[in-house]
DSSP file (Angstrom, degrees, kcal/mol; ACC not computed):
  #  RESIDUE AA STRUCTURE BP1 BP2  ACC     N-H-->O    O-->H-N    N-H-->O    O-->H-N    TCO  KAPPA ALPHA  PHI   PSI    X-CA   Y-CA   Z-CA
    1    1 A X              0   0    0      0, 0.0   115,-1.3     0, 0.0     2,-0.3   0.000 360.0 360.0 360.0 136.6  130.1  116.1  189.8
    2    2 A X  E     -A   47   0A   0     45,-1.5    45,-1.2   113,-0.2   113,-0.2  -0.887 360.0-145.6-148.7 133.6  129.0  118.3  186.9
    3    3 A X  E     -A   46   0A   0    111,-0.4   111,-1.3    -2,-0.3     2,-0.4  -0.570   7.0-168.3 -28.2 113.8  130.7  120.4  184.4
    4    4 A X        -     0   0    0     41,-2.8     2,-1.1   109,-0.3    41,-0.3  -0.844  18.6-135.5-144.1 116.1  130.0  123.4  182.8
    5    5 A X        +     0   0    0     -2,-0.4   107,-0.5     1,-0.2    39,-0.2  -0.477  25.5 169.6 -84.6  84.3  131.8  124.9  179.7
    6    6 A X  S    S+     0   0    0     -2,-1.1     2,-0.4     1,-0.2    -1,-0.2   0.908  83.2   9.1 -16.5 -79.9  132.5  128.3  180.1
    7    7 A X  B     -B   43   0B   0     36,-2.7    36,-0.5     1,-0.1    -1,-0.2  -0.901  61.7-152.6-110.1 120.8  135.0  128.2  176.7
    8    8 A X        -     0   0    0     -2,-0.4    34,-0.2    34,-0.1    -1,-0.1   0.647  35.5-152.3 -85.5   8.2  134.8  125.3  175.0
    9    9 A X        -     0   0    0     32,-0.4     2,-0.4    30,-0.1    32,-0.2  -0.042  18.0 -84.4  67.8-172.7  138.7  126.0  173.7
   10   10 A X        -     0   0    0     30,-1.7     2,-0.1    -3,-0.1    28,-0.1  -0.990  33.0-110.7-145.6 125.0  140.3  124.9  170.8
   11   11 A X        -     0   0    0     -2,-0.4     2,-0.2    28,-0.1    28,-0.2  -0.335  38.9-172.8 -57.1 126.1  142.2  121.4  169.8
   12   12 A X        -     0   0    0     26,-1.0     2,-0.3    -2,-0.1    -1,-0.1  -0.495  10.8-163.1-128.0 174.6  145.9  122.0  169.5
   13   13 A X        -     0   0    0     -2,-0.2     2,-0.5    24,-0.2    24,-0.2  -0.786   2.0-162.5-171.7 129.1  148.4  119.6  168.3
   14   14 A X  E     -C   36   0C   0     22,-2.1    22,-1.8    -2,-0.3    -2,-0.0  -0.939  18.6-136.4-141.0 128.4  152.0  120.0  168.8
   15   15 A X  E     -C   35   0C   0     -2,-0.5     2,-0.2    20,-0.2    20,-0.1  -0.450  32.2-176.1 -74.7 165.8  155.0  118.0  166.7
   16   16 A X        -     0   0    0     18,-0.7     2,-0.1    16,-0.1    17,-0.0  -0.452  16.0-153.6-169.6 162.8  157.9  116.6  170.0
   17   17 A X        -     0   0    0     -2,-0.2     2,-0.3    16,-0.2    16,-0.2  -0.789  13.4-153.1-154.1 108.5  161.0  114.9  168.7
   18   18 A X  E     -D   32   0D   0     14,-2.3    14,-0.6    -2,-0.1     2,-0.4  -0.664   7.5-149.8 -81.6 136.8  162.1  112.7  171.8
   19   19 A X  E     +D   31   0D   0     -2,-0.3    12,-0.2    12,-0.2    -2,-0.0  -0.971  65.8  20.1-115.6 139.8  165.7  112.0  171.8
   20   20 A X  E    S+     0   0D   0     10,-1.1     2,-0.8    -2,-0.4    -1,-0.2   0.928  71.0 163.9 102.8  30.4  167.1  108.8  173.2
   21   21 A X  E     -D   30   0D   0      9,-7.3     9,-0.6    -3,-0.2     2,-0.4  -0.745  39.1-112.3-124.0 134.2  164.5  106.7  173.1
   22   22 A X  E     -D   29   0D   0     -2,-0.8     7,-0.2     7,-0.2     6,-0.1  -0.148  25.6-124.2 -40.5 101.0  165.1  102.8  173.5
   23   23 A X        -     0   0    0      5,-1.7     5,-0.1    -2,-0.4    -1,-0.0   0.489  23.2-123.6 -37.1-175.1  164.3  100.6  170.5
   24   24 A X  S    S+     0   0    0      3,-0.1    -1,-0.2     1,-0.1    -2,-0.1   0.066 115.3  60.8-133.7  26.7  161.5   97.7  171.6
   25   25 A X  S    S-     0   0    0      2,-0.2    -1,-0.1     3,-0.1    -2,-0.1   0.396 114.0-136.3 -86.1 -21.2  163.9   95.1  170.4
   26   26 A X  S    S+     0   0    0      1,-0.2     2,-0.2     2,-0.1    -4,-0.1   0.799  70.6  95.5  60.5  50.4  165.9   96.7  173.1
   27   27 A X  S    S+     0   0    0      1,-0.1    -1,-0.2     0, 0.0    -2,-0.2  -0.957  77.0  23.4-145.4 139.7  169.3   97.1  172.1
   28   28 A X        -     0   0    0     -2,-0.2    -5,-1.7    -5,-0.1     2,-0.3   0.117  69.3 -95.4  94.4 147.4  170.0  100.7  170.7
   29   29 A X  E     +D   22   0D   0     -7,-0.2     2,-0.2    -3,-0.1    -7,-0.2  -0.889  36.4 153.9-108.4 130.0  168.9  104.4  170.6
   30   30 A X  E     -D   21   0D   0     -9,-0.6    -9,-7.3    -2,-0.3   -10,-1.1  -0.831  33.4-108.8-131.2-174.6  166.7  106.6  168.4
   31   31 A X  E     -D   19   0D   0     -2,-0.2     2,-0.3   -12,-0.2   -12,-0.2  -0.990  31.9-150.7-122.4 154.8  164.5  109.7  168.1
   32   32 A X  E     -D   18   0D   0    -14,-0.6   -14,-2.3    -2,-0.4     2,-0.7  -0.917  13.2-128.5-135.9 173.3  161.6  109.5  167.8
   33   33 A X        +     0   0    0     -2,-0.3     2,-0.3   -16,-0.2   -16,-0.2  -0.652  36.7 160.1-104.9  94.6  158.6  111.4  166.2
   34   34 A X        -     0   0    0     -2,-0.7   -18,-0.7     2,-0.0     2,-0.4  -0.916  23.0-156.4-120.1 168.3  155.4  112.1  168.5
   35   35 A X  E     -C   15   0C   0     -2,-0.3     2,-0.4   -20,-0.1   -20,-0.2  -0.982  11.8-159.2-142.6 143.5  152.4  114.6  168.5
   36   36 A X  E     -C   14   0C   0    -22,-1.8   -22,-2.1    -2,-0.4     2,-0.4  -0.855   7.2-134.8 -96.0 121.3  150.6  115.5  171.4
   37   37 A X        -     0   0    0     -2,-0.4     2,-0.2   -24,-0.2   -24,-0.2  -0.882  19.5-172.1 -94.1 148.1  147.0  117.0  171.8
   38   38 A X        -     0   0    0     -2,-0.4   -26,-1.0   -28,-0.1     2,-0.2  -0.538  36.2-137.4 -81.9 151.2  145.8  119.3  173.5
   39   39 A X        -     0   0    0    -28,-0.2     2,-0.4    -2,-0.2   -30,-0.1  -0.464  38.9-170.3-101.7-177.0  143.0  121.1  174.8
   40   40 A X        -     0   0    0     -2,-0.2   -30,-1.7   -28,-0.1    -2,-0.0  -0.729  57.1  -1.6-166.9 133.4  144.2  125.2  174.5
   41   41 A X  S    S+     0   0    0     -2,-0.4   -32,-0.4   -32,-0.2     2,-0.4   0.725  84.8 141.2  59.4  54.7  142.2  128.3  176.1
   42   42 A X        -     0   0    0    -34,-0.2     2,-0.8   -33,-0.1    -1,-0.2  -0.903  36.9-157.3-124.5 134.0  139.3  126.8  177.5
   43   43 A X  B     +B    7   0B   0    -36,-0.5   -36,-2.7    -2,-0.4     2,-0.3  -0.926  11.8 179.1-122.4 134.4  137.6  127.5  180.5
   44   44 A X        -     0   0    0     -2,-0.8     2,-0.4   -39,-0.2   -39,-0.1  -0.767  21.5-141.2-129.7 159.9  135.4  124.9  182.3
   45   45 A X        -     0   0    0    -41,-0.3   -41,-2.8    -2,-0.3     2,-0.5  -0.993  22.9-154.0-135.8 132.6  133.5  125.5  185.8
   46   46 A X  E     -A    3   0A   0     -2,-0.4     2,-0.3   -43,-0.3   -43,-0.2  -0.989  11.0-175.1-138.2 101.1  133.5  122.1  188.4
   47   47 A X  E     -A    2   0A   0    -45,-1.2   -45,-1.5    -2,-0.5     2,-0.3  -0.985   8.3-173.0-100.2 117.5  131.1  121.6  190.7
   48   48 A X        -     0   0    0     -2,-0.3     2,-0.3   -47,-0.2    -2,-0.0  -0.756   7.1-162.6-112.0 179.6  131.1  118.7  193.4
   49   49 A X        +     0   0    0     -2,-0.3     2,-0.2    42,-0.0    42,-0.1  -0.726  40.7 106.7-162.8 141.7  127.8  117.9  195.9
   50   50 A X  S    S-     0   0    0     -2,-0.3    -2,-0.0     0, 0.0     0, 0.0  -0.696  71.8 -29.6 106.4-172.8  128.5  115.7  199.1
   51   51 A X     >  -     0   0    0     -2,-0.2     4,-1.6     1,-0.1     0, 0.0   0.159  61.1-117.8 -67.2 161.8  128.9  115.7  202.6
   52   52 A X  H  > S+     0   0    0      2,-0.2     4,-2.0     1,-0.2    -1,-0.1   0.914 107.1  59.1 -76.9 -48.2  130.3  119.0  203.9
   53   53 A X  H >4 S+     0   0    0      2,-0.2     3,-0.7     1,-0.1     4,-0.4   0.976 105.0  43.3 -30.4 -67.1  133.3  117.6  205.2
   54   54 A X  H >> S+     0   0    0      1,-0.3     4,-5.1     2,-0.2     3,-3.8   0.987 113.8  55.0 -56.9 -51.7  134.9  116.1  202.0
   55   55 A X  H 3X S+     0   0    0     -4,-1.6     4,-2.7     1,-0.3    -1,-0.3   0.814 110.2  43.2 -73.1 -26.0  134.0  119.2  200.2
   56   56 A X  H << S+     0   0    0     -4,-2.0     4,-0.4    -3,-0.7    -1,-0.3   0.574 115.9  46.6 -94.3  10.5  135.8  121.6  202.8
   57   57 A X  H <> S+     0   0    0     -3,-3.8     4,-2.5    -4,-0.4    -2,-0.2   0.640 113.1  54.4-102.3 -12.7  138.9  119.3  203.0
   58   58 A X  H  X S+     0   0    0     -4,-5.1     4,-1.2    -5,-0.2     3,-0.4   0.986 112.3  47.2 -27.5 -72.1  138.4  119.4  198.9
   59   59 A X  H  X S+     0   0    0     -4,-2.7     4,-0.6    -5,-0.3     3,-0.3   0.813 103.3  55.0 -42.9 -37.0  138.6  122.9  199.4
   60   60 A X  H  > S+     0   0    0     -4,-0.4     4,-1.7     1,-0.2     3,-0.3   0.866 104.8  54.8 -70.4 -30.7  141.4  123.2  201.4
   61   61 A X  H  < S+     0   0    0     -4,-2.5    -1,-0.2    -3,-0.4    -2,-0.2   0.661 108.5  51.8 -75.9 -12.0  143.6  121.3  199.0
   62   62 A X  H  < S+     0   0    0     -4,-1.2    21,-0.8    -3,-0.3    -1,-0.2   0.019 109.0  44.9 -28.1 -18.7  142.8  123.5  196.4
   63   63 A X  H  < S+     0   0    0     -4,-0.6    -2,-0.2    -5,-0.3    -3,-0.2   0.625 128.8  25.9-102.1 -29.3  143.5  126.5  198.2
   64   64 A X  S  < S-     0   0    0     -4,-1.7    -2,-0.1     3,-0.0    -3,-0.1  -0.121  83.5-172.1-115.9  32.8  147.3  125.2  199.8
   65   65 A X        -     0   0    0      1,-0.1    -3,-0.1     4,-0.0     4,-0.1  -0.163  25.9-138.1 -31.3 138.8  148.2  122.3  196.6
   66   66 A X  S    S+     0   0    0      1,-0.2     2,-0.3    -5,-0.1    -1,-0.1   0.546  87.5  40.0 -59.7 -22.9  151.1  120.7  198.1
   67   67 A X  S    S-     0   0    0      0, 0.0    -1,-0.2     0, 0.0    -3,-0.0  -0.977 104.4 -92.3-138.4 146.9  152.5  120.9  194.5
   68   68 A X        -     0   0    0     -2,-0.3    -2,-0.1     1,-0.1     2,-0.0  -0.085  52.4-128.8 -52.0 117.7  152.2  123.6  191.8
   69   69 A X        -     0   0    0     -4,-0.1     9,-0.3     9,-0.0     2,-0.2  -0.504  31.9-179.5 -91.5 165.5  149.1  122.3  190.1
   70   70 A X        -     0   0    0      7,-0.2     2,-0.4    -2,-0.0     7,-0.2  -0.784  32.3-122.3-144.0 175.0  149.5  121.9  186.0
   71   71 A X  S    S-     0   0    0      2,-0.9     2,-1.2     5,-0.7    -2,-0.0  -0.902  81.7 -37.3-137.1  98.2  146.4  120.6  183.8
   72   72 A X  S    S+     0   0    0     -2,-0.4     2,-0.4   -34,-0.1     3,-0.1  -0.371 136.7  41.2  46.3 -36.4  148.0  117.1  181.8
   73   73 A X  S    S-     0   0    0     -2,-1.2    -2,-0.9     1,-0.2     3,-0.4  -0.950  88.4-118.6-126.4 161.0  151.6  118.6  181.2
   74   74 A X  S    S+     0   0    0     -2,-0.4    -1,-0.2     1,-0.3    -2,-0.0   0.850 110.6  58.8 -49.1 -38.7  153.8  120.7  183.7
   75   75 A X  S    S+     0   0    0     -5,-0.1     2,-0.4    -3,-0.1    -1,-0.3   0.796  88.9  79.9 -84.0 -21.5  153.9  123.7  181.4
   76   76 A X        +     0   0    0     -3,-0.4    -5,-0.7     2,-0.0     2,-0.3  -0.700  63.9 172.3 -84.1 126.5  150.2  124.0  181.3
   77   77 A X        -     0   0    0     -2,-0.4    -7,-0.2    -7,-0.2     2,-0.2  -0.975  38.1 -93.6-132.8 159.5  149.8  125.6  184.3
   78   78 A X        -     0   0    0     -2,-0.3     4,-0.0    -9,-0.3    -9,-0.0  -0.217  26.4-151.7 -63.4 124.0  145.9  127.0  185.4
   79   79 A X  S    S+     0   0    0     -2,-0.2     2,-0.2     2,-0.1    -1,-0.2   0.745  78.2  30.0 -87.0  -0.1  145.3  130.5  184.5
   80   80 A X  S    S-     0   0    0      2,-0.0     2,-0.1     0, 0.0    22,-0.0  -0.876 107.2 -74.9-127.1 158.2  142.9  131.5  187.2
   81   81 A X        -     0   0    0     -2,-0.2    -2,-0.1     1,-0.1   -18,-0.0  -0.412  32.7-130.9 -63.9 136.2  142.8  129.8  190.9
   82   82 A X  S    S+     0   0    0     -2,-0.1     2,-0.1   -20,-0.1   -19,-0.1   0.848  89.2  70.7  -6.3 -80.7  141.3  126.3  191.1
   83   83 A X        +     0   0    0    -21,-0.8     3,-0.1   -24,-0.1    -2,-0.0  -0.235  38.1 160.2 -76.2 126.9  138.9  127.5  194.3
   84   84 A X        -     0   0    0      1,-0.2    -1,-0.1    -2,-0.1    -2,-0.0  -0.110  63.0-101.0-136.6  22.5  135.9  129.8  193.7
   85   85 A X        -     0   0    0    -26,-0.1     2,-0.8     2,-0.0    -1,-0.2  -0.051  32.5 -65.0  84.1-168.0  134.3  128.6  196.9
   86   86 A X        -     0   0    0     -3,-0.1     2,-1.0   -30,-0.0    -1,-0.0  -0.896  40.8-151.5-119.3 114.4  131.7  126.3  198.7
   87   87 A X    >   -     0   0    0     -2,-0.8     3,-0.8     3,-0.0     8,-0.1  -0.762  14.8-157.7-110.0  93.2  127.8  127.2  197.9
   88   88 A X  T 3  S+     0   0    0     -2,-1.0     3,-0.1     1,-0.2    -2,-0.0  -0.337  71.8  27.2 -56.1 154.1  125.6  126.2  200.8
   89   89 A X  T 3  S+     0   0    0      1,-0.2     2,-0.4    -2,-0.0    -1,-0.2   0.604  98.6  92.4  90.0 -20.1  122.3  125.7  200.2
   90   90 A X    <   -     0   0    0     -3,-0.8    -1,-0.2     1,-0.0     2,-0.1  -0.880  63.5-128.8-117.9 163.5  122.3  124.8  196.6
   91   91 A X     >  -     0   0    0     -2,-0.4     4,-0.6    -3,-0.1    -1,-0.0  -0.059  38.3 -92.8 -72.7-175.0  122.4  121.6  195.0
   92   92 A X  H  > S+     0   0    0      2,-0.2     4,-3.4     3,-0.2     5,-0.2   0.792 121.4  44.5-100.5 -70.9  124.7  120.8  192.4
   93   93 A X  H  4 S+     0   0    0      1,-0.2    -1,-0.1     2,-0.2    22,-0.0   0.842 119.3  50.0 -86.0 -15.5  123.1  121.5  189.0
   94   94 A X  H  > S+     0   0    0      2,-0.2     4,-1.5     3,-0.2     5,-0.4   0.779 106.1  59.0 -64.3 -42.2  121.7  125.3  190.8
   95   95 A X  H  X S+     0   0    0     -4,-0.6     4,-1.2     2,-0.2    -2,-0.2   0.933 106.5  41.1 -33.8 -75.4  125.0  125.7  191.8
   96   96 A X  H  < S+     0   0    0     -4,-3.4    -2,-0.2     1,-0.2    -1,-0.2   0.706 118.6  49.6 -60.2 -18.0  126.3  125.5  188.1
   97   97 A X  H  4 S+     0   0    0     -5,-0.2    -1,-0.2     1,-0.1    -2,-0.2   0.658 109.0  39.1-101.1 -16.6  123.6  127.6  187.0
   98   98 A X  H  < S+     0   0    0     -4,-1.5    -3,-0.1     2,-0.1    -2,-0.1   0.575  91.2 105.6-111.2 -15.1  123.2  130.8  189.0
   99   99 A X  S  < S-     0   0    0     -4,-1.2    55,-0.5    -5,-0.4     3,-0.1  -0.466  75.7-127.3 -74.1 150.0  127.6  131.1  189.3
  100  100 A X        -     0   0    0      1,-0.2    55,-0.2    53,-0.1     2,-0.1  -0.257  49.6 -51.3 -86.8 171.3  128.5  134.2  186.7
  101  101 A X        -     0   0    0     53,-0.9    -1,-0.2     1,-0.1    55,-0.2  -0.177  27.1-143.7 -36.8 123.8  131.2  133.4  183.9
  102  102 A X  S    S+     0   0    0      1,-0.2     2,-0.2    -3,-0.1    -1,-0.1   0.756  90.6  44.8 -83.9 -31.8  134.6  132.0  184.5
  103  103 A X  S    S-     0   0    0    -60,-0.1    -1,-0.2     1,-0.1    57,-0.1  -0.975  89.4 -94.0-152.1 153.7  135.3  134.5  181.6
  104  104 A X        +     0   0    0     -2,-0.2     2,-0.2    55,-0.2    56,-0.1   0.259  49.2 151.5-132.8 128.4  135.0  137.8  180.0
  105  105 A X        -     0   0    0      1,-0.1    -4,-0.1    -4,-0.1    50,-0.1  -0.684  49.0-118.9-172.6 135.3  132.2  138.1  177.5
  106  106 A X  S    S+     0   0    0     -2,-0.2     2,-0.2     2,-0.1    -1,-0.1   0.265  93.1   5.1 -86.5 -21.5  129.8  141.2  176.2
  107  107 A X  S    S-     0   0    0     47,-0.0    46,-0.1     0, 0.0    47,-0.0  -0.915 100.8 -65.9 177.3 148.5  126.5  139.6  177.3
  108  108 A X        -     0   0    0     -2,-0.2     2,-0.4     1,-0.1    46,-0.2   0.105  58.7-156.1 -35.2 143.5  125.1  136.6  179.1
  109  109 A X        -     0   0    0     44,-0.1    44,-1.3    -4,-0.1     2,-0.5  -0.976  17.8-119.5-131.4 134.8  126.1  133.3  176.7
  110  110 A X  E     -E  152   0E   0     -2,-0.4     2,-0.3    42,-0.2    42,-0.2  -0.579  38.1-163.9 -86.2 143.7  124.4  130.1  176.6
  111  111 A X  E     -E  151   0E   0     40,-1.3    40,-1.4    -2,-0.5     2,-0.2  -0.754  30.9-105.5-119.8 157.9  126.9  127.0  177.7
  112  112 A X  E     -E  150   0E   0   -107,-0.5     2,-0.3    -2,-0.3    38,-0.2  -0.526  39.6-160.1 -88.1 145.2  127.0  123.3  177.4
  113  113 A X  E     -E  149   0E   0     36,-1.7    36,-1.5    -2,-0.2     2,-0.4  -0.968   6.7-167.0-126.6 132.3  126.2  121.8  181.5
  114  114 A X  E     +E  148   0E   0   -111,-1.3  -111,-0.4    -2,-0.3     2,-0.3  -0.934   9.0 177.0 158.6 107.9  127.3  118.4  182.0
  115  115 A X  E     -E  147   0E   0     32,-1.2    32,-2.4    -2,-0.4  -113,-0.2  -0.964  33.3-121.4-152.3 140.2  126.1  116.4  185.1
  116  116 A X  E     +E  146   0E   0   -115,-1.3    30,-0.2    -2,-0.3    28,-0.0  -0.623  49.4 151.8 -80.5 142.6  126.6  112.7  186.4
  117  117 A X    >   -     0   0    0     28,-0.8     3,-1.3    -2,-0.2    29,-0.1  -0.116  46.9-138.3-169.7  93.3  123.1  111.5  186.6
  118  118 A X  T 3  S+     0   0    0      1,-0.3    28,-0.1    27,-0.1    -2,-0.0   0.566 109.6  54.1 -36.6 -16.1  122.5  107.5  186.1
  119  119 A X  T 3  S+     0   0    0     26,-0.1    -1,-0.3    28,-0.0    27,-0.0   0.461  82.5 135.4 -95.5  12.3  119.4  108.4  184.0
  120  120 A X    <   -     0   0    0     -3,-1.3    27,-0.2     2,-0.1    26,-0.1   0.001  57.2-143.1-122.9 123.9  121.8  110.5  182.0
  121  121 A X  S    S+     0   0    0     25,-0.5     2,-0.2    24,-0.1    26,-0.2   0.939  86.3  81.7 -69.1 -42.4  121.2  110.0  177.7
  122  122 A X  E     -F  146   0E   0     24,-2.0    24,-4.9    23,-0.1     2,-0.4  -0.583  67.8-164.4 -78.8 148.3  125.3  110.3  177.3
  123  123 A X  E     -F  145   0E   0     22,-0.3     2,-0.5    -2,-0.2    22,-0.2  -0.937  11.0-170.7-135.0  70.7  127.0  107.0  178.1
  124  124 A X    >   -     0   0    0     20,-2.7     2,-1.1    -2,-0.4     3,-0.7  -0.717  21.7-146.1-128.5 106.6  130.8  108.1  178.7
  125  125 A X  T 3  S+     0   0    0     -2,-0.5    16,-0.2    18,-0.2    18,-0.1   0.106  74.6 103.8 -55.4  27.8  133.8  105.0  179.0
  126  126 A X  T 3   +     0   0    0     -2,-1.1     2,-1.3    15,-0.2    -1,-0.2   0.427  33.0 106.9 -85.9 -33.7  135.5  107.3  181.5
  127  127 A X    <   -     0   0    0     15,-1.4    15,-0.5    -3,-0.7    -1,-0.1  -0.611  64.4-132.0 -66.6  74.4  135.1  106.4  184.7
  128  128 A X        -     0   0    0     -2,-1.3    13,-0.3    13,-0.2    -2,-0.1   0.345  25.7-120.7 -29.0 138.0  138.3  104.8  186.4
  129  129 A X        -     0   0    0     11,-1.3    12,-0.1     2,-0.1    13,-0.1  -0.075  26.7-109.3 -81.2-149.3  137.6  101.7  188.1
  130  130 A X  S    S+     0   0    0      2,-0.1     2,-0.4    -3,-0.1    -1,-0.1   0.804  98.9  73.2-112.7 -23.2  138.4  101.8  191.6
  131  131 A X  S    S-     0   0    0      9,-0.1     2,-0.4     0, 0.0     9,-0.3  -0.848  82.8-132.1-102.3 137.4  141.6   99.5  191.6
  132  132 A X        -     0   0    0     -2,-0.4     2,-0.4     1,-0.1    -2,-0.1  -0.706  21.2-107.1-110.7 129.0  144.5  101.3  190.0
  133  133 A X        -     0   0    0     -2,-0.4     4,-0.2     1,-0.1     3,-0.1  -0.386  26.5-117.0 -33.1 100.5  146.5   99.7  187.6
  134  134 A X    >   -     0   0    0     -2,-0.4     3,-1.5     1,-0.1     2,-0.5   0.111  50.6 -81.7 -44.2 170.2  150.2   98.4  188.1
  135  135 A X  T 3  S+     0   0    0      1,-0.3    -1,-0.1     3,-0.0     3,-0.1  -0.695 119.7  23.3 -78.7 121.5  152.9   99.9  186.1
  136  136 A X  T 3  S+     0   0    0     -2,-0.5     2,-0.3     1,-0.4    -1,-0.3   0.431 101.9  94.3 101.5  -3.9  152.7   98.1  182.6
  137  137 A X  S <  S-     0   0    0     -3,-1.5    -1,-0.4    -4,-0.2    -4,-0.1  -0.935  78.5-103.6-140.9 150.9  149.2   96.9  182.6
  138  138 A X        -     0   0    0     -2,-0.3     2,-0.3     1,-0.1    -4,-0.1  -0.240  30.3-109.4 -75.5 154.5  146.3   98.9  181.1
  139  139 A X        -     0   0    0     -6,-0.1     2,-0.3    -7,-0.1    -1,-0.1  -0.687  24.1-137.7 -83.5 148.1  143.8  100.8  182.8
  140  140 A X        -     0   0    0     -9,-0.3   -11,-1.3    -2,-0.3    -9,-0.1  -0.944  15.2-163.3-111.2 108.4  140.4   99.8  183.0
  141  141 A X        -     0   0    0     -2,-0.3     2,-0.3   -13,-0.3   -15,-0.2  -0.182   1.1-167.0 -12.9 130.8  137.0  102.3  182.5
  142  142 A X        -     0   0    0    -15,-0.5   -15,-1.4   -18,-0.2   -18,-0.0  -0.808  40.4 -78.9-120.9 166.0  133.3  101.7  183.5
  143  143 A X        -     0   0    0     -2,-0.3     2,-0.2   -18,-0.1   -18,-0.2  -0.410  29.6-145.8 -77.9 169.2  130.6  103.8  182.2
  144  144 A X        -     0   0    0    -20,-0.4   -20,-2.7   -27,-0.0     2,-0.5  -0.930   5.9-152.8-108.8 130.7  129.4  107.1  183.1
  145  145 A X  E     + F   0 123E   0     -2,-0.2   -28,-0.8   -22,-0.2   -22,-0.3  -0.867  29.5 172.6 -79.5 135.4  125.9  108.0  182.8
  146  146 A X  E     -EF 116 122E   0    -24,-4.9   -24,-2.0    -2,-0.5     2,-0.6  -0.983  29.8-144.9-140.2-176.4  125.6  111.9  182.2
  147  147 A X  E     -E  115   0E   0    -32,-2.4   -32,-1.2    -2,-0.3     2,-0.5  -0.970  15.9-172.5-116.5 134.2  123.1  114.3  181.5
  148  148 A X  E     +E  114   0E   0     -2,-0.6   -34,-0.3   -34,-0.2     2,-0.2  -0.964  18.4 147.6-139.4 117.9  124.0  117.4  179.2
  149  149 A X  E     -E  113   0E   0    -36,-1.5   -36,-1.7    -2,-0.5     2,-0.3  -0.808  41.5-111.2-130.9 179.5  121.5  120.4  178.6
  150  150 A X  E     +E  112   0E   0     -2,-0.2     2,-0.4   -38,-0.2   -38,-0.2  -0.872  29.6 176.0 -96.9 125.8  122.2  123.9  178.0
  151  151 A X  E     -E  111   0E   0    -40,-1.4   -40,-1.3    -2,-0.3   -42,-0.1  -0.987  28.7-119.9-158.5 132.5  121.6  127.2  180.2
  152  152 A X  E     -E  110   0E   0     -2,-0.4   -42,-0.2   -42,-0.2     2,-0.2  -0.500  30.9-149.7 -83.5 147.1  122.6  131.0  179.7
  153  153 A X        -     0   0    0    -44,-1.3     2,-0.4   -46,-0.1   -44,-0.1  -0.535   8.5-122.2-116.9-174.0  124.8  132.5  182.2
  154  154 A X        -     0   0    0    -55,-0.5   -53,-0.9    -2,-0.2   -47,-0.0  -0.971  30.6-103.9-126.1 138.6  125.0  135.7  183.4
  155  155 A X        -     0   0    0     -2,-0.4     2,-1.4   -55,-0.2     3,-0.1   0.171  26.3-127.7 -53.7 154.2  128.3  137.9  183.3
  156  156 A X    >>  -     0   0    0      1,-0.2     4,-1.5   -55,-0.2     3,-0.7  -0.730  19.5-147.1-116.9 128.2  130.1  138.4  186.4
  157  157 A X  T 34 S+     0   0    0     -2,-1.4     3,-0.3     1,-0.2    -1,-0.2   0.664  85.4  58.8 -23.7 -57.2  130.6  142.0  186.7
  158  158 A X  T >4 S+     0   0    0      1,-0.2     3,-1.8    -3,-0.1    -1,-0.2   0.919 105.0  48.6 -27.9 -69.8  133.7  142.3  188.3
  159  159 A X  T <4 S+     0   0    0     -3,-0.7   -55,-0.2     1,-0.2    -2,-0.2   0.507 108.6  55.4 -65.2 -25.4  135.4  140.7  185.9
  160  160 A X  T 3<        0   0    0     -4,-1.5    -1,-0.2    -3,-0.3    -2,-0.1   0.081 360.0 360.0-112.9  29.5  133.8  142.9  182.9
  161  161 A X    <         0   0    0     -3,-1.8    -2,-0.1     0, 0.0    -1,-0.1   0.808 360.0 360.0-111.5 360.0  134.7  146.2  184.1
C-alpha cells in the first residue's frame, strides 16, 4: 500500500456537548464536554499492488459500497469517488507517481509519497494486529516500516479547465 498527499489538509477541532451520558460510578446522568479532531480538506491518493483478483473485487466494492461510505464520522462524507481505476502494468510506487492530481492546482506541485517497504526509515505503531479486539479490551498495533520521499506531479487537465 502506499500513499500520496495530494493536500495535506488542515487540523480541525470541534467542541460536542454529549447529553446523557452515564456517570462511571454508574448511577446518574450528565453532559459531558468532548472535542473531537479532525483532519479537514485534504486530499490523499491510495494505491494497493497484489494479485489481480483481490484488487478487482477491491475495485468492485468501491464502485457499488453496500453502505454510503463516510471517512471517521457519518457527516464526513468523500468529496470525489473512492475508485480512479486499476493500472496494469505498473508497480505500485510508478503507479503513484505518473497518476495527475487528485486536485486543482496552477502548476505541477511536489507531494509527500508514502510506501510500506520493510526497509522503510519511518517506523509507524499503526498496523492492526490481525485478531480483532472484543468489545471493552484495547486494540493492539505492530509496527509499520515505511518509506517517504517526495515527487512532483503533473496536473490533470481535465480537471483544470
Amino acid at each position: 500500500m502506499g500513499v500520496r498527499v495530494d493536500r495535506p489538509g488542515v487540523l480541525e477541532t470541534d467542541y460536542q456537548i454529549v447529553r446523557n451520558v452515564i456517570q462511571a460510578k454508574g448511577s446518574g446522568l450528565k453532559n459531558a464536554q468532548t472535542w473531537r479532531s479532525y483532519l479537514a480538506d485534504a486530499a490523499f491518493l491510495v494505491g494497493l499492488e497484489g494479485e489481480r483478483g483481490i484488487l478487482e473485487e477491491l475495485a468492485r466494492a468501491l464502485k457499488s459500497p453496500r453502505f454510503v461510505p463516510y471517512l471517521g464520522q457519518k457527516g464526513f462524507y468523500p468529496a470525489a469517488p473512492l475508485y480512479r481505476g486499476i493500472r496494469l502494468g505498473k508497480g505500485l510506487q510508478e503507479a503513484l507517481e505518473s497518476e495527475p492530481l487528485t486536485v486543482r492546482a496552477r502548476e505541477p506541485v511536489e507531494v509527500d509519497v508514502y510506501v510500506e517497504d520493510p526497509e522503510g526509515e519511518l517506523l509507524l505503531p499503526d498496523a492492526p494486529e490481525e485478531v480483532l479486539a472484543g468489545i471493552g479490551t484495547l486494540r493492539s498495533f505492530s509496527i509499520r516500516a515505511v518509506r517517504h520521499y517526495r515527487v512532483t506531479v503533473q496536473l490533470d487537465e481535465e480537471m483544470n479547465q
